[in-house]
C-alpha positions in Angstrom: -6.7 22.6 -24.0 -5.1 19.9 -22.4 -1.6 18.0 -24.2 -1.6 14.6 -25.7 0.6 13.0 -23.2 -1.4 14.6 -19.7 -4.3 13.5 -21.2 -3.1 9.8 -21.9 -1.1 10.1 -18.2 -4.2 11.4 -16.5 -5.8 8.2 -18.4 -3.8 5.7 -17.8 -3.3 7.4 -13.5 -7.2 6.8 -13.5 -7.8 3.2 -15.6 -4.8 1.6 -14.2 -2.9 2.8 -11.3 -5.5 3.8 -9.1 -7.3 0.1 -9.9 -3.5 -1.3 -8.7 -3.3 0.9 -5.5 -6.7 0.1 -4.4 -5.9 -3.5 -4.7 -2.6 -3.5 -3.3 -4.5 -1.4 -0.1 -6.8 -3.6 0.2 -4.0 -6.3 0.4 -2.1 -4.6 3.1 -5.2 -3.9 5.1 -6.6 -7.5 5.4 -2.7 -8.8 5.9 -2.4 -6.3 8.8 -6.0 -7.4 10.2 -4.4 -11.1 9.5 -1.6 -10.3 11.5 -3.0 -9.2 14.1 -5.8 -12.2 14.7 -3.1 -15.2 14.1 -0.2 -13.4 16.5 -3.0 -13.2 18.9 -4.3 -16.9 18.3 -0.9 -18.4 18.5 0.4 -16.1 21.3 0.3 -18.9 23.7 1.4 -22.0 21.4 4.9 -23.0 20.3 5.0 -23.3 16.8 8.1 -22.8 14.8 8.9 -19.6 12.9 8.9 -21.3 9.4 5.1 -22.7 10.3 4.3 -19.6 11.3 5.7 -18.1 8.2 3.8 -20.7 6.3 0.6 -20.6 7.9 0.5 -16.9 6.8 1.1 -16.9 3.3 -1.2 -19.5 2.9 -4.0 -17.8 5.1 -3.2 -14.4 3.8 -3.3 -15.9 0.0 -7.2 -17.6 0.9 -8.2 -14.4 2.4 -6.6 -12.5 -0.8 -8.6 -14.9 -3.1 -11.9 -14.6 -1.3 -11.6 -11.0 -1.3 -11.2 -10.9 -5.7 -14.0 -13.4 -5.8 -15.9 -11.0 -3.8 -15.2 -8.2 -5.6 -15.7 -9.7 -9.0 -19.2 -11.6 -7.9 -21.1 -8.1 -8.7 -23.9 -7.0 -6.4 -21.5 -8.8 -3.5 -18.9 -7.1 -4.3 -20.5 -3.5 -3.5 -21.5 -4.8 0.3 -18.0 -6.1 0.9 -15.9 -3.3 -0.4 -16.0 1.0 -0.4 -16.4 1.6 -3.6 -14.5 3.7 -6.6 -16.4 6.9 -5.6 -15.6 7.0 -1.7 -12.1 6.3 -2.5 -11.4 9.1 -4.3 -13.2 11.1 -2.1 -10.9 9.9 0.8 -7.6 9.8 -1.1 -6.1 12.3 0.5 -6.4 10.7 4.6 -5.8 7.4 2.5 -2.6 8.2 1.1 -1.6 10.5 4.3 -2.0 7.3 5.7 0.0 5.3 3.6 2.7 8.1 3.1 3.1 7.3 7.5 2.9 3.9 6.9 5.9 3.9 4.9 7.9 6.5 7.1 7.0 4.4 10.4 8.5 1.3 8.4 11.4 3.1 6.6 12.3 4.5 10.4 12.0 0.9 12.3 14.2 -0.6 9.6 16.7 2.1 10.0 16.9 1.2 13.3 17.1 -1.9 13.6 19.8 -3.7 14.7 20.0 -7.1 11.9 19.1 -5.1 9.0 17.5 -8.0 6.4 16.9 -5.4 3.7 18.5 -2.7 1.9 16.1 0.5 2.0 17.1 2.7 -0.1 14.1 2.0 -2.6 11.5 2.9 0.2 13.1 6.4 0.8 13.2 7.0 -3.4 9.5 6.2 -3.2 9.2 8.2 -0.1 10.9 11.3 -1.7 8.6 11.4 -4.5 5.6 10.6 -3.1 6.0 14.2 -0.3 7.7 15.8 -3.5 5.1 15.1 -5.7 2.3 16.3 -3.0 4.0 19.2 -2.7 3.5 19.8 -6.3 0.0 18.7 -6.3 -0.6 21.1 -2.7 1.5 24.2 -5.1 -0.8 24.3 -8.5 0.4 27.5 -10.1 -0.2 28.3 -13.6 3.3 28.2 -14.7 4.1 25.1 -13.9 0.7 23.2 -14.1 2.3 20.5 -16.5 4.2 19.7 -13.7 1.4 19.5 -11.4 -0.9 17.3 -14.1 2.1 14.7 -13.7 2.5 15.1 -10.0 -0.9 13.5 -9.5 0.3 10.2 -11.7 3.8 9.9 -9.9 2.0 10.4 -6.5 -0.2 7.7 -6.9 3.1 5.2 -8.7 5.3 6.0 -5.5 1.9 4.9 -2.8 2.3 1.6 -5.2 6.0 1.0 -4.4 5.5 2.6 -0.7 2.7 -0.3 0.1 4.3 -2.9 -1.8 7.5 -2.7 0.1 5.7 -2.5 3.2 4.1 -5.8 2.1 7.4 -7.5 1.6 8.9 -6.3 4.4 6.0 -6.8 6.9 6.0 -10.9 5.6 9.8 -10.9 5.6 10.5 -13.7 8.1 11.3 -12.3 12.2 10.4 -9.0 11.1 6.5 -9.0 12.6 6.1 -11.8 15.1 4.2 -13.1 17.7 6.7 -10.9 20.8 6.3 -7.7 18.6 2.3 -7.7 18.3 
């Protein structure tokens, strides 16, 4: 029989967190695929860092909101997007992925020579995300409460890894058009 509280985390992992991480995933994938089209289509052009900077919020925010009307239009939403059921079946590559993402970041930033941002929040999320696997990877019986929770703060610490890669990755001069 399963305690109170790992059923409500295992819950609350599966109604709201993994809903979040998918989003914020699918966020950092279509700014990355953003990225990459408007440093190459203004490669050539001079245009100003701060209408650069603008340009891509404002871009990356209509792309955002056509992807959530997708997604919430029903039978369009299943063509445009992998759905609940592949996810899950692919979470391990995805957050293997996600987990190098934030190390590849966490490593340019350290070293860097202007450092714009303290860090030391991406290396806490960092710590608990290959802690927590590790846990998850162990499973022994005697400490299986430990694992059940392992799975919950896993999935919190890809949240903070990708949304500090989001921030940092639109943080002005840190991806420009010389870098890509």
């Amino acid at each position: 029989m399963i305690p109170a509280f790992f059923a409500y985390t295992g819950a609350f992992r599966e109604s709201i967190v993994k809903p979040v991480f998918n989003f914020i995933l699918g966020a950092f994938v279509i700014l990355l695929i953003y990225l990459l089209i408007v440093t190459r289509i203004f490669k050539g052009n001079r245009i100003s860092r701060a209408h650069h900077n603008i340009l891509s919020w404002l871009v990356f925010a209509g792309i955002l909101a056509t992807g959530i009307m997708g997604y919430f239009s029903g039978h369009l939403g299943r063509f445009m997007f992998p759905t609940r059921a592949f996810l899950d079946a692919n979470h391990f590559i995805i957050s293997a992925v996600v987990v190098f993402i934030g190390v590849w970041i966490y490593l340019h930033h350290r070293f860097r020579q202007d450092r714009i941002m303290k860090f030391t929040t991406m290396a806490v999320f960092l710590f608990f995300s290959i802690l927590s696997g590790v846990f998850m990877l162990i499973k022994l019986q005697l400490i299986d409460s430990v694992t059940r929770l392992a799975y919950t703060v896993f999935d919190i610490s890809l949240i903070g890894i990708l949304i500090i890669s989001v921030v940092y990755i639109m943080k002005p001069g840190i991806i420009t058009i010389k870098t890509l």
